[in-house]
C-alpha positions, 0 to 999 in steps of 0.5 A: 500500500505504501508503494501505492501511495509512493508511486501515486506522488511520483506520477502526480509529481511528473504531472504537475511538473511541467506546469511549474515555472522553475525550480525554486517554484517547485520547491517552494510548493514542496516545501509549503506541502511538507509544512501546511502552508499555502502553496499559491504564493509561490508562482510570485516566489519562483519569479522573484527568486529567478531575477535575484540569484542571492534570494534564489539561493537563500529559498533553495536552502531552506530545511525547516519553518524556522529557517523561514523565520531567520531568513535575512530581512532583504530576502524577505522584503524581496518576497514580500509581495508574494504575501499580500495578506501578511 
């Protein structure tokens, strides 16, 4: 059962990856899954993330939610805009 479910991420994963933009985009909507967070923010982090190389690198190196919460200032005032409602 647990292949099953395995499988079904893997295929679900090739399905939906083309549609991703790039690939802070796609790790950003895996992260935001892993944690229960909204994942719609992160078509805006995607595009912000690839026209700032140093934000790119600092969003890819995330681990845990509290890595979010220490983030740089500059970076998060980049994706600010991603998050109109905080």
């Amino acid at each position: 059962m647990k292949k099953l479910f395995c499988a079904a991420g893997i295929a679900a994963a090739a399905v939906f990856a083309p549609a991703m933009a790039n690939e802070t985009e796609a790790f950003c909507v895996e992260f935001a899954s892993a944690n229960g967070w909204d994942t719609e923010p992160c078509a805006c982090v995607g595009e912000v993330a690839e026209a700032n190389p140093d934000v790119k690198a600092v969003i890819l190196a995330l681990k845990t939610p509290e890595d979010v919460e220490a983030m740089d200032q500059s970076v998060k005032d980049e994706i600010a805009a991603c998050f109109p409602e905080s």
